[in-house]
C-alpha positions as CSV (number, residue, x, y, z in Angstrom):
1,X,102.6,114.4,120.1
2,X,102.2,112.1,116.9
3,X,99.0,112.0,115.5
4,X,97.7,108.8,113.7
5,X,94.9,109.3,110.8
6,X,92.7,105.7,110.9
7,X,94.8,105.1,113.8
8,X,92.4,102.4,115.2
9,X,93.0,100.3,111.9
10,X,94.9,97.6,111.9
11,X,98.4,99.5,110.8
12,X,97.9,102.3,112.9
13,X,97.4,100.1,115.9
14,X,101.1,98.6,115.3
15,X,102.6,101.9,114.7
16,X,100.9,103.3,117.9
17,X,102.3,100.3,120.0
18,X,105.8,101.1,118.8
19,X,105.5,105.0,119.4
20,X,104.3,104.0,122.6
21,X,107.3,101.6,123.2
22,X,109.7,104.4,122.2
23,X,108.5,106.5,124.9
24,X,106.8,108.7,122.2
25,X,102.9,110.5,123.1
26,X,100.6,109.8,120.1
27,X,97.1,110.6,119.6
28,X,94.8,108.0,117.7
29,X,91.7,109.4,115.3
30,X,88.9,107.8,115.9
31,X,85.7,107.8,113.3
32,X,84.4,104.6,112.2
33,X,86.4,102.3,114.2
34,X,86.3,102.7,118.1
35,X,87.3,99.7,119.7
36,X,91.2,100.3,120.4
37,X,93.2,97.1,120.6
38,X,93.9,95.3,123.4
39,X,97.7,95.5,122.8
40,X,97.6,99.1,123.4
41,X,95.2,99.4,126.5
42,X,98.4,99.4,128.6
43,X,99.5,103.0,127.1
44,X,95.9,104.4,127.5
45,X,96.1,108.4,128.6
46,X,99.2,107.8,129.8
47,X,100.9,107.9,126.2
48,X,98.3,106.8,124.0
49,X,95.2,109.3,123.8
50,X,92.2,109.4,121.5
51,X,90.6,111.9,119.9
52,X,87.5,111.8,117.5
53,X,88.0,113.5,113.8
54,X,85.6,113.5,110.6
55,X,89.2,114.3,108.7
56,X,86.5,115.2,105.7
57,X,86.0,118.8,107.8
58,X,89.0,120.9,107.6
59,X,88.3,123.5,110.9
60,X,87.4,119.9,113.2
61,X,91.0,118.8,112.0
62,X,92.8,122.2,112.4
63,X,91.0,122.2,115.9
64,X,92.5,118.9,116.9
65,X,95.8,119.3,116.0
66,X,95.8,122.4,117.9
67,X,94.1,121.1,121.2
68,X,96.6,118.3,121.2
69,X,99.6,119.8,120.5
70,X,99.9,118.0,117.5
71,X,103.8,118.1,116.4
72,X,103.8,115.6,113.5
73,X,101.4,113.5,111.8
74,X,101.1,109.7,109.9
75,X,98.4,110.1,107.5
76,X,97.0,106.6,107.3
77,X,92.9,106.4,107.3
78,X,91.4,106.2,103.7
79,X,88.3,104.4,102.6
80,X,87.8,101.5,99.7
81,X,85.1,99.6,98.4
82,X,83.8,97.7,101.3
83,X,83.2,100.9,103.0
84,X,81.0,102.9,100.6
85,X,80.7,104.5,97.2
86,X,83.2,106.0,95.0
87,X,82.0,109.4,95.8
88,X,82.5,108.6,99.4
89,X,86.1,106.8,99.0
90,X,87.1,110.6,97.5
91,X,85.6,112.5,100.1
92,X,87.7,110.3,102.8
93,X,90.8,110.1,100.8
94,X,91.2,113.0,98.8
95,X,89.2,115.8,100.0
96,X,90.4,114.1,103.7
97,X,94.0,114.1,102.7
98,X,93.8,118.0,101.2
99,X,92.3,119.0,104.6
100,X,95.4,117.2,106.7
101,X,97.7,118.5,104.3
102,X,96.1,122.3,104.5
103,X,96.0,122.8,108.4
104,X,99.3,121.2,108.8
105,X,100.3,124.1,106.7
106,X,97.9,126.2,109.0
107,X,99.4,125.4,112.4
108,X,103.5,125.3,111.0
109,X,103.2,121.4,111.1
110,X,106.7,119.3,111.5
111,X,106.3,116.5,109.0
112,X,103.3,115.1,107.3
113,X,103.7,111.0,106.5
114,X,101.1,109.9,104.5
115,X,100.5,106.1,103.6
116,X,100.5,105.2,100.4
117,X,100.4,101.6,98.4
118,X,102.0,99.8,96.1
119,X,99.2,99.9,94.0
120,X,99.7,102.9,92.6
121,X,102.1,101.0,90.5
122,X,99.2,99.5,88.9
123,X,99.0,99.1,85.2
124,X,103.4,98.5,84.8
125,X,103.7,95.2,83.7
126,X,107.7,95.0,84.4
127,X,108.5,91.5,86.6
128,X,111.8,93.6,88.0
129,X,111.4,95.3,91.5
130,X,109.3,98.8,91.2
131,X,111.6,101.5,92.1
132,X,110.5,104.6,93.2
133,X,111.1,106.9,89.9
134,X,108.9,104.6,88.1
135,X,106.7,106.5,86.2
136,X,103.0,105.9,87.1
137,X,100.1,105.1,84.7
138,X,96.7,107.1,85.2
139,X,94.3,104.1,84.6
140,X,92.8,102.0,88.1
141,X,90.7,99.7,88.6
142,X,90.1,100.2,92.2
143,X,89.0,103.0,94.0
144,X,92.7,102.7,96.3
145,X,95.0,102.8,93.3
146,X,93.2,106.2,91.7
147,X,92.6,107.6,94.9
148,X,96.2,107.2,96.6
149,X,98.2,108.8,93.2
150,X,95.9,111.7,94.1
151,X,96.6,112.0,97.5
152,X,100.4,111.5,96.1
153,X,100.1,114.3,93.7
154,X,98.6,116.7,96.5
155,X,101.1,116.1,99.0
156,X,103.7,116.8,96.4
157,X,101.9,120.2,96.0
158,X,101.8,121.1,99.5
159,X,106.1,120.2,99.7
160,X,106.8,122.1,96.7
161,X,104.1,125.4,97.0
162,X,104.1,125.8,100.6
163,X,107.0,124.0,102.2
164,X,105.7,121.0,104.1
165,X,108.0,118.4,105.1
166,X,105.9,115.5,103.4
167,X,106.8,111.8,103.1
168,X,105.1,109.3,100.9
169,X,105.6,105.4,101.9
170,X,104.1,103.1,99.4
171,X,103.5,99.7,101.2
172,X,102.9,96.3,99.7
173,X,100.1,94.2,100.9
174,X,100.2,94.2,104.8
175,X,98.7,91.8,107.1
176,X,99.3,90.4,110.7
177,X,97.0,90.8,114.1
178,X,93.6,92.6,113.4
179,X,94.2,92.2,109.7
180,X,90.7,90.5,108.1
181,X,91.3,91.2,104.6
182,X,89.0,91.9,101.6
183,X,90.9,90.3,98.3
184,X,93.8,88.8,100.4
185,X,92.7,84.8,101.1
186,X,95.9,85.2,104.2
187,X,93.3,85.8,107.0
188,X,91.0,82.8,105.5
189,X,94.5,80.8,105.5
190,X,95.2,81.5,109.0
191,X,92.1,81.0,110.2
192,X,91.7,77.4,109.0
193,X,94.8,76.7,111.3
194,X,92.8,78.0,114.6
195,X,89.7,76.4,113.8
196,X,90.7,72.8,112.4
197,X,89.0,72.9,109.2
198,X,89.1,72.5,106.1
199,X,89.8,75.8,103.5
200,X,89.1,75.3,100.0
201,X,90.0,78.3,98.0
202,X,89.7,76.9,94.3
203,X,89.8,80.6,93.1
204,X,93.0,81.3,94.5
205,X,96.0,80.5,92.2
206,X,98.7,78.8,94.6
207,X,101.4,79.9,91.9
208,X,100.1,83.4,92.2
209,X,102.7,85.9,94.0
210,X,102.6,89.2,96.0
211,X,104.8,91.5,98.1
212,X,103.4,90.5,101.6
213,X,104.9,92.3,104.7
214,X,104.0,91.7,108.0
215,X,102.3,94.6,110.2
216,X,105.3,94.8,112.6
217,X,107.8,94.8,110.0
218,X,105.9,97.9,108.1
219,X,105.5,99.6,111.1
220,X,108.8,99.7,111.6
221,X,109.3,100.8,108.4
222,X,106.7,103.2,108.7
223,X,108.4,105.4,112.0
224,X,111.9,104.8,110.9
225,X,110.8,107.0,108.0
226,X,108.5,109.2,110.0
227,X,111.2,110.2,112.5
228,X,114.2,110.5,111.3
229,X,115.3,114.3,111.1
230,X,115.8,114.6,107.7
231,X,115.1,112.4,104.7
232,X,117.0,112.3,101.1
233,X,114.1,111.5,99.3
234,X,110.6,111.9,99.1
235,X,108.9,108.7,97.8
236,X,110.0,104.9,99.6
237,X,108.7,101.7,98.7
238,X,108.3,99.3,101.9
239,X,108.0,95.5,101.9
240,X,109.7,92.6,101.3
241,X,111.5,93.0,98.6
242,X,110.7,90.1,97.2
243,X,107.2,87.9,96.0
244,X,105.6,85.1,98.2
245,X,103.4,82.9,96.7
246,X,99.6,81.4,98.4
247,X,101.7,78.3,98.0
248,X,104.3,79.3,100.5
249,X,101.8,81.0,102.5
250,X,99.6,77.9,103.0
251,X,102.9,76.0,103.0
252,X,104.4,77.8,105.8
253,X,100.9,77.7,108.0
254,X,100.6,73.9,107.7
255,X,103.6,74.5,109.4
256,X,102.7,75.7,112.6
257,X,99.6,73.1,112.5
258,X,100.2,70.2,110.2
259,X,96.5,69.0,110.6
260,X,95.3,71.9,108.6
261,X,93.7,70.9,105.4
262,X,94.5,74.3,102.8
263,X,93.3,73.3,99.1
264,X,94.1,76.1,96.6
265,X,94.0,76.3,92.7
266,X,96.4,76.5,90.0
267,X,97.2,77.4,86.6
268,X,93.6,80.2,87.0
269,X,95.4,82.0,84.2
270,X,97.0,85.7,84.7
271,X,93.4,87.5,85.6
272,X,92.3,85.8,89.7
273,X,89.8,86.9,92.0
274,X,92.9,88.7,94.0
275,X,94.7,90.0,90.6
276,X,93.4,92.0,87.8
277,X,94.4,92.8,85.2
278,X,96.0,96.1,85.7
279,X,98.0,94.8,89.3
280,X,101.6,94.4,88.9
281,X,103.3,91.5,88.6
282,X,106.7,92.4,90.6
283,X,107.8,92.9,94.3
284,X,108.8,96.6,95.6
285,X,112.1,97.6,95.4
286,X,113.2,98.7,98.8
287,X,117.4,99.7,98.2
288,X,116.4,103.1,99.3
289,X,115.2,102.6,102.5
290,X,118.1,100.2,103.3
291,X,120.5,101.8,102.1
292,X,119.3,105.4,103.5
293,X,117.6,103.9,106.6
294,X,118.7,100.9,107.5
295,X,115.4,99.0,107.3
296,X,115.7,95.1,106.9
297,X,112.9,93.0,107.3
298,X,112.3,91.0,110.5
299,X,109.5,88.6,109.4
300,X,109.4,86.2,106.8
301,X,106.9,84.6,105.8
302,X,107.1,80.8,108.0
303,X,108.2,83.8,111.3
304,X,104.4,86.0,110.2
305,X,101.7,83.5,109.4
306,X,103.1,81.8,112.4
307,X,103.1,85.1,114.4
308,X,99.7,85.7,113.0
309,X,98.3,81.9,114.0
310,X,99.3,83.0,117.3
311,X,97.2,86.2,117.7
312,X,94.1,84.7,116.1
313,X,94.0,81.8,118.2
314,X,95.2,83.5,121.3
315,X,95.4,87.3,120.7
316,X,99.2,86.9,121.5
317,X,100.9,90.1,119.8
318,X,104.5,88.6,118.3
């Protein structure tokens, strides 16, 4: 049995549907979010089972992994500004990830994956790819970025003082079905090609560029990591590899409906309302989950707003 952390977000819904495909029994932590998605009501208690978990209560999270059987776990819920205070954001993801990271040592847990984010690169200015070793600055700007080098640091504790198999995956910005967004425009992009109307986005910089993967290809990425027996490293980037701009991205959507009317800005100047000043300015790096793992992206960017069209306008998974 694989446990999912914030299993019923939008990620962990992905990964579960692949686990599921692979014949795989995975439990889903429900909290906030209790709707499961409709992809997956197919696998329910056959494969797919859910379980509710405040993962800020270290005995209710020991108990579950125990009632279930747990054998492994993707650590994947955490909390950001739309969803309450700082103090709450630490509880979820800190003092959340310290209590899945202490009962897995409890219970003799197999591996612990925990989902990290490119933005703890935050604050290197470099335009190359990010690579892994990169040394990380301590400044953030967000309560993700601070809260996820934490969570990094613990795990890092937990493999080197008590022996837990831990993997870190440091994902680029995701989106794809059930994605809404906060500072991403893509889901306001992709909406405009269901509805027919017009999206001005004057605050967006067209020429702006980020490392946007879709949800099935960073699933992918996510369980390649998760299962493989044994791992040579520690830390992998996943995404692209490379930067998109909103340009493409509203490009490649006018695409799949040529009547849609997408009007973004330009030349906003380096600090945007979906950059600041301390986000990177340079894809991820990912030579060492290709070369180790084989990973390879599926979905470009035309292939995954298309795919994501599809799902908003007909909740068609692709």
């Amino acid at each position: 049995m694989i446990m999912i952390t914030g299993g019923m977000g939008f990620l962990g819904g992905s990964m579960a549907k692949l686990l599921c495909e692979q014949g795989q029994k995975v439990l889903l932590t429900v909290h906030r979010q209790k709707e499961l998605a409709p992809f997956l009501e197919q696998y329910r208690d056959k494969v797919l089972f859910m379980s509710p978990l405040d993962i800020t209560n270290l005995e209710e999270v020991e108990k579950t992994i125990r009632n279930h059987g747990v054998e492994s776990i993707i650590h994947a819920a955490s909390s950001y500004e739309a969803k309450g205070n700082l103090y709450d954001a630490m509880r979820v993801n800190v003092l959340g990830t310290i209590n899945i990271l202490e009962a897995s040592v409890r219970v003799g847990m197999g591996r612990v994956s925990a989902i990290s984010t490119e933005a703890v690169y935050q604050g290197i200015k470099q335009t190359e790819p990010l690579k892994e070793d990169h040394l990380l600055s301590v400044e953030s700007d967000r309560y993700v970025p601070g809260t996820k080098r934490a969570e990094e640091n613990l795990a890092m504790l937990y493999a080197a003082k008590a022996g837990l198999d831990v993997a870190l995956i440091r994902a680029s910005r995701i989106y794809g079905p059930l994605f809404t967004g906060v500072r991403s425009p893509l889901h306001r992009i992709a909406q405009s090609a269901v509805d027919g109307a017009p999206c001005d986005l004057p605050h967006i910089d067209e020429a702006e560029g980020h490392d946007n993967i879709y949800v099935k290809d960073c699933a992918r990425g996510v369980i390649m990591i998760h299962t493989r027996e044994k791992l040579k490293h520690r830390i992998y980037n996943l995404g692209m590899g490379k930067l998109t701009t909103f340009g493409e991205i509203r490009d490649a959507v006018q695409k799949v409906s040529p009547a849609s009317k997408i009007s973004l800005g330009r030349n906003l100047g380096e600090i945007t309302a979906t950059k600041s000043v301390l986000d990177i300015n340079a894809c991820l790096d990912i030579t060492r989950i290709r070369s180790e793992l084989g990973f390879e992206p599926e979905y470009d960017i035309e292939k995954g707003m298309s795919a994501y069209v599809a799902w908003l306008k007909d909740k068609v998974y692709l």
